[in-house]
C-alpha positions as a Markdown table, in Angstrom:
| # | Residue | x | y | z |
|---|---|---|---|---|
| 1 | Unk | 23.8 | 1.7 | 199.7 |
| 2 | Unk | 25.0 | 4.3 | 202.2 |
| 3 | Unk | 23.8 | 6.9 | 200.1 |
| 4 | Unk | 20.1 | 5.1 | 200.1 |
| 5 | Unk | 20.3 | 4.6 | 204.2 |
| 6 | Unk | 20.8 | 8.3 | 204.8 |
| 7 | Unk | 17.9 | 8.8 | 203.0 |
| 8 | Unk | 15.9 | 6.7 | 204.6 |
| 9 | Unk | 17.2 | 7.9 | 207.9 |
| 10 | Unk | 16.2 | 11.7 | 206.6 |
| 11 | Unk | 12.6 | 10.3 | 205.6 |
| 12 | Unk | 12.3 | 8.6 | 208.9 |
| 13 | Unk | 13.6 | 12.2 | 210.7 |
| 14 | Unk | 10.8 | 13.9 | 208.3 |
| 15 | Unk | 7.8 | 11.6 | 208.9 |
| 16 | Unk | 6.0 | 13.6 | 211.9 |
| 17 | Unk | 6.9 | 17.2 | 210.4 |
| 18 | Unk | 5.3 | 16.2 | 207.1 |
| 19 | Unk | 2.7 | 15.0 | 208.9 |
| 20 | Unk | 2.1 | 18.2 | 210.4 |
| 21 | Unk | 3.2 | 19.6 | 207.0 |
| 22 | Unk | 0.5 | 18.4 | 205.1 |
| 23 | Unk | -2.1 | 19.3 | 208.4 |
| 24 | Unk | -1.2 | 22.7 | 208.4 |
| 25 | Unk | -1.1 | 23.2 | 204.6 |
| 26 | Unk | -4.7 | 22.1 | 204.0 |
| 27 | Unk | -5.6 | 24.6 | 206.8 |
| 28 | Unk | -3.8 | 27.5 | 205.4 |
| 29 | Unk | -6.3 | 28.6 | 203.4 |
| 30 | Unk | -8.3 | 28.4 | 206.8 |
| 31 | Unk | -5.9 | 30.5 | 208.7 |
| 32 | Unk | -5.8 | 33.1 | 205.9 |
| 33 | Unk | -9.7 | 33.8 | 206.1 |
| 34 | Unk | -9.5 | 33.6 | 209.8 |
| 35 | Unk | -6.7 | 36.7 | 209.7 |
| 36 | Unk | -8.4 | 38.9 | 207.7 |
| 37 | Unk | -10.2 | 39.2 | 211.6 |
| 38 | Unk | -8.3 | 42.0 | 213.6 |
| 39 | Unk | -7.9 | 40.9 | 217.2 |
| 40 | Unk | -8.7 | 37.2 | 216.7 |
| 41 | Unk | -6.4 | 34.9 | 219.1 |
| 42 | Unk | -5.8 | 31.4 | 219.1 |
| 43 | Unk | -5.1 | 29.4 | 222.5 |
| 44 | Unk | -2.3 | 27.2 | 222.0 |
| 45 | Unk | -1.6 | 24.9 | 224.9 |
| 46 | Unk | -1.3 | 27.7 | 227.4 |
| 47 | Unk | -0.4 | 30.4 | 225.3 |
| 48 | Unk | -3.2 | 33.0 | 223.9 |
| 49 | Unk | -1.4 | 34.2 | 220.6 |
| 50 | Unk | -3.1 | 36.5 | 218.1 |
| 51 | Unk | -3.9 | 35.3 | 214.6 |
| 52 | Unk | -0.6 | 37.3 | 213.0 |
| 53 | Unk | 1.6 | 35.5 | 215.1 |
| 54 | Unk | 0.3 | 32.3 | 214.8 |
| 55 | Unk | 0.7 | 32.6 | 211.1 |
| 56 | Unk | 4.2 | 33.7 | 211.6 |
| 57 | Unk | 4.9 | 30.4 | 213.7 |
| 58 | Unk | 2.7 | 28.6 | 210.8 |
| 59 | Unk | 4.6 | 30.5 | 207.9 |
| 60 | Unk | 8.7 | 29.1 | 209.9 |
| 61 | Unk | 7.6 | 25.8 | 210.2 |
| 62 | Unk | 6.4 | 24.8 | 206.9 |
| 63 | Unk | 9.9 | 27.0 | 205.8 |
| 64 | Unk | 11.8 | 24.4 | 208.0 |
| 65 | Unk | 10.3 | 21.3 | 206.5 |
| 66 | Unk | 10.2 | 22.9 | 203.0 |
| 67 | Unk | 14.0 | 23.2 | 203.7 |
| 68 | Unk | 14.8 | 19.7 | 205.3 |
| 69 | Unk | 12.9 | 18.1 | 202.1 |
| 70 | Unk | 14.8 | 20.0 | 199.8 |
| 71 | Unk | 18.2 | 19.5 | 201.9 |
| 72 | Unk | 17.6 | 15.7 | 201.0 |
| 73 | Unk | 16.2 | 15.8 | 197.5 |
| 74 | Unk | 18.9 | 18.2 | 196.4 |
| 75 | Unk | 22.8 | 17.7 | 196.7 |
| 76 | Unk | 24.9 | 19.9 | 199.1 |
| 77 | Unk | 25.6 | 23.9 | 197.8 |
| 78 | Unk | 28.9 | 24.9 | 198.0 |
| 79 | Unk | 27.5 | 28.7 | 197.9 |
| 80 | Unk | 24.4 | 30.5 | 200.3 |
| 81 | Unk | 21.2 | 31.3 | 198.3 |
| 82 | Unk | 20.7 | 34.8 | 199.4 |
| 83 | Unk | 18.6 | 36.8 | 196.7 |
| 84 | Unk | 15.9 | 35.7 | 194.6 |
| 85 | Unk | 13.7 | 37.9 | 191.9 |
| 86 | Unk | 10.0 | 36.6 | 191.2 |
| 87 | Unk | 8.2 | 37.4 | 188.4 |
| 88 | Unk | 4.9 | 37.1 | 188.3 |
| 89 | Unk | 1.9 | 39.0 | 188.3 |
| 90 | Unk | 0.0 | 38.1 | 190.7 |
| 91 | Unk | 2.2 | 37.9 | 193.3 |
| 92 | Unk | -0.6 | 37.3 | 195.8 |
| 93 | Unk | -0.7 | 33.7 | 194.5 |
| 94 | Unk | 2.9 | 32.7 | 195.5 |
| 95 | Unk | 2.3 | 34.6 | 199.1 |
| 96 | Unk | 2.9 | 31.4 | 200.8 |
| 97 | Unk | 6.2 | 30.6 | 199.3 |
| 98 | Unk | 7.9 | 33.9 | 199.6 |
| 99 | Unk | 7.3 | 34.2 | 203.0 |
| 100 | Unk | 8.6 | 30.8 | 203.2 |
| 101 | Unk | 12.0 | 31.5 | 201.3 |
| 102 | Unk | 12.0 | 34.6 | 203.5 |
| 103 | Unk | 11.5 | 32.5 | 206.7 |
| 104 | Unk | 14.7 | 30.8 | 205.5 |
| 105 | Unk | 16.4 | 34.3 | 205.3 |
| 106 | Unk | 16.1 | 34.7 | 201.4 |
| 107 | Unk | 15.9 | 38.1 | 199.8 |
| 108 | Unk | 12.9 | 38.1 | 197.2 |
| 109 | Unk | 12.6 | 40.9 | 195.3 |
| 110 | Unk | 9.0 | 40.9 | 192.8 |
| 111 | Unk | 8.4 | 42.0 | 189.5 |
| 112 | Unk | 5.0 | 42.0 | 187.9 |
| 113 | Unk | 6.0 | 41.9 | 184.0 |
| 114 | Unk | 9.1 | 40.9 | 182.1 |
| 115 | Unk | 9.6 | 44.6 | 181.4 |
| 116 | Unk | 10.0 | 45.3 | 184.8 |
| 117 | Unk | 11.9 | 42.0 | 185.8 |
| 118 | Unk | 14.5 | 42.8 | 183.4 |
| 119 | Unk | 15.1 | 46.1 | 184.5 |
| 120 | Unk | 15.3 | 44.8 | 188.1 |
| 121 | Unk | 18.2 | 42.2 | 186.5 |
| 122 | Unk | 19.9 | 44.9 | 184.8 |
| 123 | Unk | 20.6 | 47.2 | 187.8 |
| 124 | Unk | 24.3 | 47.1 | 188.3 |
| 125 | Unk | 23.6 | 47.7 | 192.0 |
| 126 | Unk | 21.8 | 44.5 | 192.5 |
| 127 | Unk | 22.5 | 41.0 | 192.0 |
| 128 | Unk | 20.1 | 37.7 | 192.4 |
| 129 | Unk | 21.1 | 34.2 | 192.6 |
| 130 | Unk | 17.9 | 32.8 | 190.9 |
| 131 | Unk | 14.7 | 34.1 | 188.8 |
| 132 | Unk | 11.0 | 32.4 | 189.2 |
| 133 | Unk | 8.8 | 33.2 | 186.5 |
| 134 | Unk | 5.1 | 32.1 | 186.1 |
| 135 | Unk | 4.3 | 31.2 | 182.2 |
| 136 | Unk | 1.8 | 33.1 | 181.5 |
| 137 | Unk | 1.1 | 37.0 | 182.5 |
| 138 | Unk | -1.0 | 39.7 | 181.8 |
| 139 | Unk | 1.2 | 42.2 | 180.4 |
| 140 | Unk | 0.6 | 45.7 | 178.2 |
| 141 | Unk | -2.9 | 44.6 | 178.5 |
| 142 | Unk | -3.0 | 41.3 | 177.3 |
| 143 | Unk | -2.6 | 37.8 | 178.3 |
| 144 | Unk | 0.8 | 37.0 | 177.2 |
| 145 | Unk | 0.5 | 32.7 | 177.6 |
| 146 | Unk | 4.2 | 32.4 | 176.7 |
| 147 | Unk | 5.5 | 35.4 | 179.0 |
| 148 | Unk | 7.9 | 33.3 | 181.3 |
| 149 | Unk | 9.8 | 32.1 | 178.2 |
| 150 | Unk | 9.9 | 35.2 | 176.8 |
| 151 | Unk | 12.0 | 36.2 | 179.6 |
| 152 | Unk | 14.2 | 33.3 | 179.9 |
| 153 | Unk | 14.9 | 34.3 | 175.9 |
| 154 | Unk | 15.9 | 37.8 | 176.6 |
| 155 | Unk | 18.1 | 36.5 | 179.2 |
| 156 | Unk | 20.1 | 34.3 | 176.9 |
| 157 | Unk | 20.4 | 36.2 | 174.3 |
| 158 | Unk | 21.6 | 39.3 | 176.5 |
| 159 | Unk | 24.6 | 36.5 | 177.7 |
| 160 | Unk | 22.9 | 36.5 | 181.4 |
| 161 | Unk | 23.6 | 32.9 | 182.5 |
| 162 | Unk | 21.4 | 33.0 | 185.9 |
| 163 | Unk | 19.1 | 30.2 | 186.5 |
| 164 | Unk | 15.6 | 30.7 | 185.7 |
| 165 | Unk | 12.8 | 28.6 | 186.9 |
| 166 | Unk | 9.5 | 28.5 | 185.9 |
| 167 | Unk | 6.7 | 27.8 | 188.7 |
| 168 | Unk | 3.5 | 27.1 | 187.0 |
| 169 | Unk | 0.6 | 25.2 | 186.4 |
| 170 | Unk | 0.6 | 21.7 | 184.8 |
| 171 | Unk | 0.8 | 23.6 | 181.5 |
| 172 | Unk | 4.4 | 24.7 | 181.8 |
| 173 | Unk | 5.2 | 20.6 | 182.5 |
| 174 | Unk | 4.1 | 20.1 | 178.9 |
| 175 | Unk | 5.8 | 22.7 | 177.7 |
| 176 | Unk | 9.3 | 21.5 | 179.7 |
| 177 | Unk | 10.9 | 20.4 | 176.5 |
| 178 | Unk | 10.1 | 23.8 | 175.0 |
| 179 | Unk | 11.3 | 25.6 | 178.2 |
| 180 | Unk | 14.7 | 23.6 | 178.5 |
| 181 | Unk | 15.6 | 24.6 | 174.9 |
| 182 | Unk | 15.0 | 27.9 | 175.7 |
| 183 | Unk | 17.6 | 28.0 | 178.3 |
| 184 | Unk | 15.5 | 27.4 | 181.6 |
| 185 | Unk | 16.8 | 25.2 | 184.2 |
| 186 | Unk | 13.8 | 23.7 | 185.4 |
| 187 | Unk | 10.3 | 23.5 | 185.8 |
| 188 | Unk | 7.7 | 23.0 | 189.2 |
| 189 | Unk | 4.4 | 22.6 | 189.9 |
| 190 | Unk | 4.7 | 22.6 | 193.4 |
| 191 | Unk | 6.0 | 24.4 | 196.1 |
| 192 | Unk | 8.9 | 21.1 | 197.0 |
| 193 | Unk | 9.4 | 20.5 | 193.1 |
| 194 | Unk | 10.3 | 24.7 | 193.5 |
| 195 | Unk | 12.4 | 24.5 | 196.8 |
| 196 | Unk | 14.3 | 21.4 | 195.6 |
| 197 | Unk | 15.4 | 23.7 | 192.5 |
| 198 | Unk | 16.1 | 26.8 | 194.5 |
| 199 | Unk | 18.2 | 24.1 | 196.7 |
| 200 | Unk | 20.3 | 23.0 | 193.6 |
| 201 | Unk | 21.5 | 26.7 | 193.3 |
| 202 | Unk | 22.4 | 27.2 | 197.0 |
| 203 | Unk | 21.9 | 26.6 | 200.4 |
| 204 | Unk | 19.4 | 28.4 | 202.1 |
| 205 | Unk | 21.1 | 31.2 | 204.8 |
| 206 | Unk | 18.7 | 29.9 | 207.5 |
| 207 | Unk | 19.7 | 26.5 | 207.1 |
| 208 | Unk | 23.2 | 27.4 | 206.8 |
| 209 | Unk | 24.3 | 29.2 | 210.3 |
């Protein structure tokens, strides 16, 4: 019963920035077009801001509620989240969410292919606390529809425990099954089903200070 009040207490904390969540994320695409204007300024109340810093201010607020919703959905990290690799490759698509992880003062490193992800895993010098795959990726040329669990694979059978989550279409939901016996630890189709899993792993730095 406790546990179900502070829930409801979060919700009820949550209900105006979602609001403004789900405003501002139907106008993104908007905003995007609107930037690709040099020297375009908004007015806001009484400030005149240009478009890049409007969509900075955009880009930390829908981080903050992206971290408050997964700060409730997820239980408490003991450790900080502070690196993330993300393989895809078309990174443009995800543009949104890794400026939002970075907002929340997550390193994310990107890798086009599973070639080059796994090199970027097997430098000694660096270390990630989570991978994000898509499922399928153009790689060598070809469309590789089972790419993302190639890589989780390769991972387990080199003895690399890290989590891996795949962030994908509705496709990779009907292939969760396939994906868990593979050795992934989850599967999103949204950016909150994402943050929730990245939450599981560790707290984000931003939200930790």
């Amino acid at each position: 019963m406790k546990d179900a009040t502070e829930l409801i207490r979060a919700l009820t904390g949550l209900a105006w920035p979602l609001m403004a969540g789900l405003v501002l994320w139907r106008l993104f695409p908007l905003i995007k077009e609107i930037a690709r204007s040099r020297g375009f300024t908004i007015k806001v109340g009484e400030a005149q801001l240009s478009v890049q810093e409007y969509s900075e201010s955009l880009i930390r607020t829908t981080a903050d509620i992206q971290g408050r919703l997964a700060a409730v959905s997820a239980p408490a990290a003991a450790r900080t989240l502070d690196s993330v690799l993300w393989v895809d490759d078309r990174p443009e698509n995800n543009a949104t969410e890794v400026a939002q992880l970075r907002a929340l003062g997550v390193e994310v490193t990107l890798a086009r292919s599973t070639d080059e992800g796994l090199r970027a895993l097997s430098r000694g010098h660096r270390s990630f606390d989570a991978v994000i795959s898509d499922l399928s990726r153009t790689e060598r040329g070809r469309t590789n529809r089972t790419a993302g669990l190639d890589l989780i694979r390769e991972l387990r059978a080199q003895g690399d425990t890290i989590p891996v989550f795949v962030y994908a279409t509705s496709r990779a939901l009907a292939q969760r099954a396939e994906i868990d016996v593979a050795g992934g630890n989850g599967v999103a189709a949204s950016s909150t089903e994402l943050f929730e899993l990245l939450r599981g792993v560790g707290e984000f730095p931003a939200r930790r200070s």
